[in-house]
C-alpha positions in Angstrom: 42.0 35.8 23.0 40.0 32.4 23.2 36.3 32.5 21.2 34.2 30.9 23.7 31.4 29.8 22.1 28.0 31.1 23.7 25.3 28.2 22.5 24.3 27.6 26.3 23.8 31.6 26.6 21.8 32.0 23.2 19.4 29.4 24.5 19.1 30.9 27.4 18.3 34.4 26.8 18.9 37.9 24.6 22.3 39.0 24.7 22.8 42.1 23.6 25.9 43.0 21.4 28.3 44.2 24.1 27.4 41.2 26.6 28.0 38.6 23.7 31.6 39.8 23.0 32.6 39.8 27.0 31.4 36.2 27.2 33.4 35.7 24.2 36.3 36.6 25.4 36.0 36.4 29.1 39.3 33.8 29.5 43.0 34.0 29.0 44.5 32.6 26.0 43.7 28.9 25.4 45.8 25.9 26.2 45.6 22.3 24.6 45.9 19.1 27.2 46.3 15.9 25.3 43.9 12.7 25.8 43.7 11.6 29.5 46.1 15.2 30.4 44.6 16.5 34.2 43.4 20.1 33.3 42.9 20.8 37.5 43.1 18.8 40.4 41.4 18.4 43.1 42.5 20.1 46.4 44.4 22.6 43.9 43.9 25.9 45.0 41.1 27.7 43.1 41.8 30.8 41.6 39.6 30.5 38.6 36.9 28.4 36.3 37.4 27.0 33.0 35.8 27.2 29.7 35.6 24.1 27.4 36.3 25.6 23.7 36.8 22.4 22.3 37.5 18.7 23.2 35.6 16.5 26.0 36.8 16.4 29.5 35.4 15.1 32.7 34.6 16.1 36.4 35.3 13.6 38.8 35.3 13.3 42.4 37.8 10.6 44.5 36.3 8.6 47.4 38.0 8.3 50.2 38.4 4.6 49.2 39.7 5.7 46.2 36.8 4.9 43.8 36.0 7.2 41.0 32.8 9.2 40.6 32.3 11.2 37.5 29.9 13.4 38.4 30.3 16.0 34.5 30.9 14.9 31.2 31.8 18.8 29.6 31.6 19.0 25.9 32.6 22.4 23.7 30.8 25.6 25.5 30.9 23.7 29.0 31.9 26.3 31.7 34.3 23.6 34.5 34.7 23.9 38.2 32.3 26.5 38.4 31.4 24.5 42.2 35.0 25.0 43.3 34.5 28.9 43.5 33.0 28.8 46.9 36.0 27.0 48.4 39.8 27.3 48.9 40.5 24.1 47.6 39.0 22.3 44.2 36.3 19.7 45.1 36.8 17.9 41.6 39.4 16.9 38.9 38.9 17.5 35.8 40.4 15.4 32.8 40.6 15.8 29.2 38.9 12.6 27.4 40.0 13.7 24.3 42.4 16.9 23.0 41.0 19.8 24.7 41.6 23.1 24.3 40.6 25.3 27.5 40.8 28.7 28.3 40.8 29.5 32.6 39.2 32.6 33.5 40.9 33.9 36.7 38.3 35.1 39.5 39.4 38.3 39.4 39.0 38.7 35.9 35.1 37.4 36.8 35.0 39.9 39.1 35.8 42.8 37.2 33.6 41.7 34.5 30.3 41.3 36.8 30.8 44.6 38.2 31.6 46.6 34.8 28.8 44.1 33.1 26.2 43.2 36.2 23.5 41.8 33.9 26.0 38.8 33.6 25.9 37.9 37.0 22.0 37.0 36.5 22.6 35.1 33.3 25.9 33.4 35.1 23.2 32.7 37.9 21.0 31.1 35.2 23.5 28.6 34.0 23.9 27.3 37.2 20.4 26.3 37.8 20.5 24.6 34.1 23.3 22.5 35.5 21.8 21.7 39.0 18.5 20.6 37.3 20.6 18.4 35.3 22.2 16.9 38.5 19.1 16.6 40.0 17.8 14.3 37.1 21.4 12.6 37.3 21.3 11.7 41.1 17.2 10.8 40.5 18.2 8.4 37.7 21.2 6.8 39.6 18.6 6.2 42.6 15.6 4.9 41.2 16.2 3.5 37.5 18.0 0.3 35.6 20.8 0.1 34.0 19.3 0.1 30.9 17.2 3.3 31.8 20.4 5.2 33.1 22.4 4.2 30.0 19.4 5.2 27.8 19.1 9.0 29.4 22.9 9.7 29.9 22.8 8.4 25.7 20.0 10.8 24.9 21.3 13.8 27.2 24.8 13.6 25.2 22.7 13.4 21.4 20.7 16.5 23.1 23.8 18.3 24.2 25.6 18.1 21.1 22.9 18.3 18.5 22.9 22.0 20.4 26.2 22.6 18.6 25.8 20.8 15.6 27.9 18.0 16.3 25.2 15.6 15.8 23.9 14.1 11.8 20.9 12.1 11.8 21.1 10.6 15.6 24.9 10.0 14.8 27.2 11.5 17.1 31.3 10.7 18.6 31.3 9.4 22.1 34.6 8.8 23.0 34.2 7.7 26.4 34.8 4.2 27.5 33.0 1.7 29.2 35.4 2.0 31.6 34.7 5.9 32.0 30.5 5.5 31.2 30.9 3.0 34.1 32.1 5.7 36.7 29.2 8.0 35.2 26.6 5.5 35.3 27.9 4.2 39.0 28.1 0.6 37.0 30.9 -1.8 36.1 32.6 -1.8 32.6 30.9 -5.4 32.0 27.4 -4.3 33.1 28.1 -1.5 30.7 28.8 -3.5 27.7 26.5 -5.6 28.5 23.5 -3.2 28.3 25.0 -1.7 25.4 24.6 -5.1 23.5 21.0 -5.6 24.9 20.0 -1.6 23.3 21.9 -3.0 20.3 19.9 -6.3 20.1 16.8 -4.6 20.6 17.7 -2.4 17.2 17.5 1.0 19.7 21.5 1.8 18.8 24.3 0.5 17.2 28.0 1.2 17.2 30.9 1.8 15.3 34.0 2.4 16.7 33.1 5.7 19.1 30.3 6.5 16.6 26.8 6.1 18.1 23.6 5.9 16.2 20.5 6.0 18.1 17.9 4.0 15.9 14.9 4.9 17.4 15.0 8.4 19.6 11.3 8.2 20.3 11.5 5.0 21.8 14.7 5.3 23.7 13.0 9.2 25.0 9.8 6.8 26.5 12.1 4.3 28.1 14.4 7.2 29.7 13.1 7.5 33.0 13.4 11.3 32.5 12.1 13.5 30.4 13.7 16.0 28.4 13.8 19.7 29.9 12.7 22.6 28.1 14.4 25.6 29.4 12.6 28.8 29.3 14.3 31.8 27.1 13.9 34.8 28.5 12.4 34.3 31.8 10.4 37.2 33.3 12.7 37.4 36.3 15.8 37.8 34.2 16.6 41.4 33.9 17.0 42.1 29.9 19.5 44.2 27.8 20.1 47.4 29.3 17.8 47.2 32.3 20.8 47.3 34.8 
């Protein structure tokens, strides 16, 4: 069985023993997609969510026009198409960026779990509102920021996101997305995109090498992000704990 790693749950609250090792093995046995492989489409039927062990993938949603709108950029502990389980039909595609390996957890497996285990249905519950705060922030920055403010937060929300699981060394971290793909995240063109990227790079703020990304001066780059950074509470009072359902 897969090891889902459980960052996203030990930040949000105490898990007690039993509740740690049914998240931790709460999917089937993993499967690798190579770069640019489609882990789900959309208008597949939806018969269950996926967990990101390793690897980075995207959610993206087509336009009728046919334009591209990545709405996710998953990293390793992401839980994917967790939206789609209120309809027949999946409302996003999801793409590996790089090598992923991804484990699906069929709805009836979630099922059974959240009856035999119900104090994971609140927790579950939890994660949601983590990730519709962060789309909140995403479709506040999109409306009312620059280019270089937008590029600055989505920069400082991937350094946050993977310093989480270690995957960041002295502001250093892999991005392996181009400016093609940051375009259809940022809602900008791949030229606007490179072309912000040399202004934080002039202004000594980040500099590249290859997919590596420094960011220089984190401080700075946090006042200029027209966001702040979140601080999720641990534990909250409304959250049942351990063994109080």
């Amino acid at each position: 069985m897969p090891n889902y790693p459980l960052t996203r749950f030990h930040e949000q609250a105490t898990l007690s023993d039993e509740e740690a090792e049914v998240l931790r093995n709460l999917g089937e046995p993993e499967m690798v997609y190579r770069r640019n492989a489609t882990i789900r489409r959309d208008r597949d039927p939806v018969d269950g969510i996926y967990l990101l062990l390793q690897g980075w993938a995207t959610s993206a949603i087509r336009l009728p026009a046919g334009q591209r709108q990545i709405v996710k950029v998953h990293i390793a502990g992401d839980m994917m198409s967790t939206p789609s389980m209120v309809l027949d039909t999946a409302a996003d595609t999801l793409t590996a960026v790089t090598e992923c390996r991804v484990s699906k957890v069929p709805l009836t497996r979630m099922r059974e779990v959240l009856i035999a285990h119900p104090r994971i249905g609140p927790l579950l519950f939890m994660s949601v509102q983590i990730e519709r705060l962060a789309l909140m922030d995403v479709v506040a920055a999109m409306g009312k920021s620059s280019a270089r403010e937008r590029l600055v937060r989505l920069l400082l929300d991937f350094h946050d996101r993977l310093a989480r699981i270690g995957a960041v060394e002295e502001g250093r971290f892999d991005m392996p997305l181009t400016q093609e793909l940051l375009g259809d995240v940022l809602g900008l063109t791949a030229v606007h995109v490179n072309r912000t990227m040399r202004l934080l790079e002039r202004e000594g703020l980040i500099a590249r090498h290859g997919q590596r990304i420094v960011l220089g001066d984190i401080e700075m780059l946090r006042t200029i992000s027209p966001l702040p950074p979140r601080r999720i509470r641990f534990d909250p009072a409304w959250l049942p704990g351990p063994g109080e359902m």
